[in-house]
C-alpha positions in Angstrom: 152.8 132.9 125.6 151.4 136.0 124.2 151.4 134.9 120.7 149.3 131.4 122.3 147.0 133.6 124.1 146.4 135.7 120.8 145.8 132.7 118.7 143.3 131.1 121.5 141.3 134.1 121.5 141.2 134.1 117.6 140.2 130.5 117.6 137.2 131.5 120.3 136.1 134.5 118.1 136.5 132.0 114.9 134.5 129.2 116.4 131.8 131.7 118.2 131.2 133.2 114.7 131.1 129.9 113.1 128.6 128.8 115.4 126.5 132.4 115.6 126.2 132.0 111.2 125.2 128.5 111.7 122.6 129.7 114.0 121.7 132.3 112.2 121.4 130.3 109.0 119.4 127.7 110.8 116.8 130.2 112.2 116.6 131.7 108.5 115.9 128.4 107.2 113.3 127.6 109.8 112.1 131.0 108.9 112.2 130.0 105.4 110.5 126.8 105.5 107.5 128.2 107.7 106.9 131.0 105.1 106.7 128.7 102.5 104.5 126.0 104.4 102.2 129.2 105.2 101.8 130.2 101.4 101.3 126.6 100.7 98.6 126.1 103.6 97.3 129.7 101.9 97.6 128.7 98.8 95.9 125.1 99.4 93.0 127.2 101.3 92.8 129.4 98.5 92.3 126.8 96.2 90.0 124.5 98.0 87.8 128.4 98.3 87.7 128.4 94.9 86.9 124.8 94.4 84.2 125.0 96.7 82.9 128.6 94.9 83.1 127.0 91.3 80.6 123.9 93.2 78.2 126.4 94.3 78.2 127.8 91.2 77.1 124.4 89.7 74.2 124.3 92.0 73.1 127.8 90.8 73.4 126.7 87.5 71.0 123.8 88.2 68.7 125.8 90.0 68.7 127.8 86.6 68.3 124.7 84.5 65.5 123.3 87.1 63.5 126.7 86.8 64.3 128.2 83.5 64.2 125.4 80.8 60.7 123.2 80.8 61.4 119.5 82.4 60.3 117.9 79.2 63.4 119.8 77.3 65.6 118.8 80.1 64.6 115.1 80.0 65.3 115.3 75.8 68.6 116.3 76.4 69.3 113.7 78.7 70.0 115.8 81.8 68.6 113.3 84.1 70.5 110.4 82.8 74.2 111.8 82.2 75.5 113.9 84.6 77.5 116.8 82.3 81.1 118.1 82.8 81.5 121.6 82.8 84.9 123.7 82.4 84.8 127.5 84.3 87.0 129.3 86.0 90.1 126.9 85.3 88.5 124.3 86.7 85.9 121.6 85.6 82.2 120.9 87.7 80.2 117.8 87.2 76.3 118.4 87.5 74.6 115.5 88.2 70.7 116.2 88.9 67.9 113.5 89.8 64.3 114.0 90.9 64.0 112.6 94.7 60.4 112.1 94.8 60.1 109.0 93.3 61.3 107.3 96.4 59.8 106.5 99.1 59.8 109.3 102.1 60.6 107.9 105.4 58.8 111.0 107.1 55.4 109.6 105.3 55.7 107.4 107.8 54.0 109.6 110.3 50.8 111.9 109.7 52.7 114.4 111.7 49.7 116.9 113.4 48.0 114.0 114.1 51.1 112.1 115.5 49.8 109.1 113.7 50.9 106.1 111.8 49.9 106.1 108.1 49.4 103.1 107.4 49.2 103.0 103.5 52.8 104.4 104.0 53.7 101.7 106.4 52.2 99.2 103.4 54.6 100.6 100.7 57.6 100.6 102.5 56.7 96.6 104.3 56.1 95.7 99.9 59.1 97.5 99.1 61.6 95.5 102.3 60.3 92.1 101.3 60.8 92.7 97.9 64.6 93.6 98.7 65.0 91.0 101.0 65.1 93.1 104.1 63.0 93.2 107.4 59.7 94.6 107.0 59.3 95.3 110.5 62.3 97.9 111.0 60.3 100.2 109.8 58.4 100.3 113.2 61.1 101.5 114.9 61.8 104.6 112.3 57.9 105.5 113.1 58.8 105.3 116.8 61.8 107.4 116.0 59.7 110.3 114.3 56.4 110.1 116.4 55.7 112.4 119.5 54.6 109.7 121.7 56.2 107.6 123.6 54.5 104.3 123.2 56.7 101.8 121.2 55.1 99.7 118.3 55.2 96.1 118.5 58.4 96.3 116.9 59.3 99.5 117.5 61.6 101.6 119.8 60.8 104.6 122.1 63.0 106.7 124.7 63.5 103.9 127.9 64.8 101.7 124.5 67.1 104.2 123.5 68.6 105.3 127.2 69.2 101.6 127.5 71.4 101.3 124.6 75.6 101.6 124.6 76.1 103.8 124.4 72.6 105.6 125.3 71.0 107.5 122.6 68.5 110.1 122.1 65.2 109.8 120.4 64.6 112.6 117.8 60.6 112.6 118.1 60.6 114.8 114.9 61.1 114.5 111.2 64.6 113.4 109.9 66.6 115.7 107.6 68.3 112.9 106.0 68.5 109.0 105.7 71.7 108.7 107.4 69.7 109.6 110.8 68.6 106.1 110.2 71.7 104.6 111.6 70.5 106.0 115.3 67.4 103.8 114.9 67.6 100.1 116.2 68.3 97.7 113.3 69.9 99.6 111.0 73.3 100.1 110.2 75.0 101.2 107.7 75.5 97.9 105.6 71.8 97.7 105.3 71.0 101.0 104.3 74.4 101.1 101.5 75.5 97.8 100.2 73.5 95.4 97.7 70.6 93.5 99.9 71.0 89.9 97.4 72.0 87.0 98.5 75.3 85.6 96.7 72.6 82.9 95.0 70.4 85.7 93.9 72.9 87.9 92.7 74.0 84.5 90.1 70.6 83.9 89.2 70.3 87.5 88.4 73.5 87.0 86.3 71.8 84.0 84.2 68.9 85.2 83.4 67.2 85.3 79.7 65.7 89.0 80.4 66.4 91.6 77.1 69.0 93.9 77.3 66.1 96.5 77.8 64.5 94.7 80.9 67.6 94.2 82.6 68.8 97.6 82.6 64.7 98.3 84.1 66.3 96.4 87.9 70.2 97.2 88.3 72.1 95.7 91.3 71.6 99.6 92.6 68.0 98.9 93.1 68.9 96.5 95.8 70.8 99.3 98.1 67.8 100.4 100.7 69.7 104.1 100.4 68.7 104.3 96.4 64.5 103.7 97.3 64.1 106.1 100.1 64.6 109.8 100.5 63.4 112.8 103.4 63.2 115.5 101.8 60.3 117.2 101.5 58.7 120.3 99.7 57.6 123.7 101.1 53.8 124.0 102.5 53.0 119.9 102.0 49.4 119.2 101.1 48.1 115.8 100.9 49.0 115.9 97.1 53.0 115.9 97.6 53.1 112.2 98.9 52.1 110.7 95.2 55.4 108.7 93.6 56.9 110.4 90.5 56.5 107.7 88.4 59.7 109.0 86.3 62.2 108.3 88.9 60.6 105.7 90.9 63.1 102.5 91.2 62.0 99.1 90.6 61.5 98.2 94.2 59.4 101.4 94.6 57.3 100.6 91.8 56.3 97.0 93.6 55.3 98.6 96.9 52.8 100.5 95.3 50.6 97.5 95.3 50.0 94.0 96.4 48.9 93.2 92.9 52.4 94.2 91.0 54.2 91.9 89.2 58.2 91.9 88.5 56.6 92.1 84.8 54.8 94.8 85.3 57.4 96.5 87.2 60.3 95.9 84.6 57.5 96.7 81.9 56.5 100.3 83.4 60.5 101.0 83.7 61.1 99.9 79.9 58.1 102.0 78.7 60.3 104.9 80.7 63.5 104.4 78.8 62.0 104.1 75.5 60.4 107.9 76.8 63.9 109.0 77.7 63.2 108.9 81.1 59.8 110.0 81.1 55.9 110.1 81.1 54.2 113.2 80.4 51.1 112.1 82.3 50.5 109.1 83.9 47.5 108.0 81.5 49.9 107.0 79.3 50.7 103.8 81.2 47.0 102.7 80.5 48.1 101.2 77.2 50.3 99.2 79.1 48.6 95.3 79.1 51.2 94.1 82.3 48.8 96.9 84.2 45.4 95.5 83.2 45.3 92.7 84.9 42.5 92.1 87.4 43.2 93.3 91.2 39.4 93.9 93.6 36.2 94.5 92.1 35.7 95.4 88.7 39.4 97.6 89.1 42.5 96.6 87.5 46.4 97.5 88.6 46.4 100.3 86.8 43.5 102.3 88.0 44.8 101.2 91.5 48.0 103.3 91.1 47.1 105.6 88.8 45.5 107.2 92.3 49.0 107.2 93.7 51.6 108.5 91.2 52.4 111.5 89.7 54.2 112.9 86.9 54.4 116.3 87.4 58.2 117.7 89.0 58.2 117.7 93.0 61.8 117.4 94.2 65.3 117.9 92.4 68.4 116.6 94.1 71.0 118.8 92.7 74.7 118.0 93.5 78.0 119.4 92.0 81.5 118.4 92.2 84.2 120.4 91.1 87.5 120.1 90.8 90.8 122.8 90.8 94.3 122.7 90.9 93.9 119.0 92.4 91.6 119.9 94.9 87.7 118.8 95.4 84.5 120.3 96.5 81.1 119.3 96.4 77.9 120.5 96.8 74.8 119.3 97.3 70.9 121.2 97.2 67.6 120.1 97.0 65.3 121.9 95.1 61.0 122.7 95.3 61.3 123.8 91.9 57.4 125.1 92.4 58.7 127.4 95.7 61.7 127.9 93.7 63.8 127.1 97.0 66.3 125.2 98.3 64.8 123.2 101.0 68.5 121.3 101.6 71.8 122.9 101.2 75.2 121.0 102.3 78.9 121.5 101.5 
């Protein structure tokens, strides 16, 4: 009985031990696994840090380019059309840089200390929509969105219009910081501001046509997204001079709006010239010698002393973005630059 008693208490200890290791070992493994899930959340954080660090450094390095290195140099080297891959710090950035004022600026819209409508503005943007194949009268409601008052266009939208939506929303009654505020207006969404605006039968007719090689790549099925033609941004201590169209980014549909009088031809014609340039006029004169722009519009003028009143060609706006990549993760950045303040008057991560 003794001997019984003896091996019982040896099987107790035996299987207390067993199950005290197995404990033991489990905890360490826990304790193992969540020390090495902490260094490989550190480790991803560290890396996505320096991901983001080598982007920012991208956007320093176009703020350089933008205020360092004349525009004309930049344009020769093809800056503006191919966005360049840089390798640093074990890692590779993509700088892409485009000029933003070319577009059309959604807070033109309103003559702000006036808290007016500007109604050559209002023209442009009505051209460019029927052009596209869009409502023209949306844009009411955007100037309904940015005025101070509160009595709705014809077509517009003011605070009672917004409180009655669901969900209700709130009217900004300022300027917007960026087109995607336009999906709180009425009427937009994001399919209309981001995908291709043709028709199924238009895009096939645009498939056939006889157009050069040249005048095709003047209007791209990107010209059709409403998101490519307008912008917000605008620069530092705005005079009356800043809402001329850079005439070396404008997109086709931009370049119609600009009067009643132009012509696809003249359009395509103004972009071609542009190409041939590498991406740019070095004053608008130049388009003078262009015979799509002579013909007749009132008076004695002709198109292109009409809109010779209302572009520019001198550097306004510089959207600068930069992804990078390290150790499979991604960052980007994006700035825009008043290269003539020589600040940032957007910054995002």
């Amino acid at each position: 009985m003794r001997r019984y008693k003896i091996k019982r208490r040896g099987a107790i200890i035996l299987i207390t031990t067993t199950l005290v290791l197995t404990l033991t070992a489990s905890v360490a493994l826990v304790y193992v696994r969540f020390t090495l899930n902490e260094y490989r959340s550190a480790t991803t954080i560290a890396s996505r840090e320096r991901a983001l660090q080598l982007a920012q450094s991208g956007i320093e390095t176009g703020i350089l380019m933008l205020t360092r290195i004349p525009v004309d140099s930049l344009y020769d080297f093809g800056i503006f059309t191919f966005a360049p891959t840089i390798p640093l710090g074990g890692g590779t950035i993509t700088l892409s840089l485009t000029e933003e004022s070319g577009k059309l600026n959604v807070n033109r819209l309103v003559r702000m200390f006036e808290d007016q409508t500007d109604e050559k503005q209002l023209e442009y943007f009505q051209r460019m929509s029927m052009a596209m194949g869009i409502p023209a009268n949306l844009w009411q409601a955007v100037i309904d969105y940015i005025d101070e008052n509160n009595v709705p266009m014809p077509q517009g939208a003011e605070r009672d219009d917004y409180e009655r939506l669901i969900p209700p929303r709130r009217i900004k009654n300022g300027r917007m910081q960026s087109i995607e505020e336009l999906l709180f207006v009425p009427g937009f969404d994001a399919k209309l501001l981001y995908e291709d605006s043709r028709s199924a039968e238009k895009i096939q007719n645009m498939a056939n046509t006889t157009l050069s090689d040249l005048e095709k790549a003047s209007m791209t099925p990107e010209d059709y997204i409403l998101a490519n033609n307008i912008t917000t941004y605008l620069v530092y201590n705005a005079d009356t001079s800043t809402d001329l169209i850079n005439i070396n980014s404008a997109p086709y549909h931009v370049i119609l709006s600009l009067s009643e009088f132009m012509t696809p031809v003249a359009a395509r014609k103004i972009i071609a010239e542009r190409i041939k340039r590498k991406g740019h006029f070095k004053d608008p004169s130049e388009l003078a010698q262009l015979g799509e722009l002579q013909i007749g519009t009132t008076g004695s003028s002709n198109l292109y002393k009409e809109i010779s009143f209302r572009i520019t060609t001198q550097n306004q706006l510089y959207k600068i973005v930069a992804d990078a990549s390290l150790d499979s993760q991604v960052a980007q950045v994006m700035g825009v630059l008043d290269p003539n303040a020589k600040r940032l008057v957007f910054y995002a991560e």
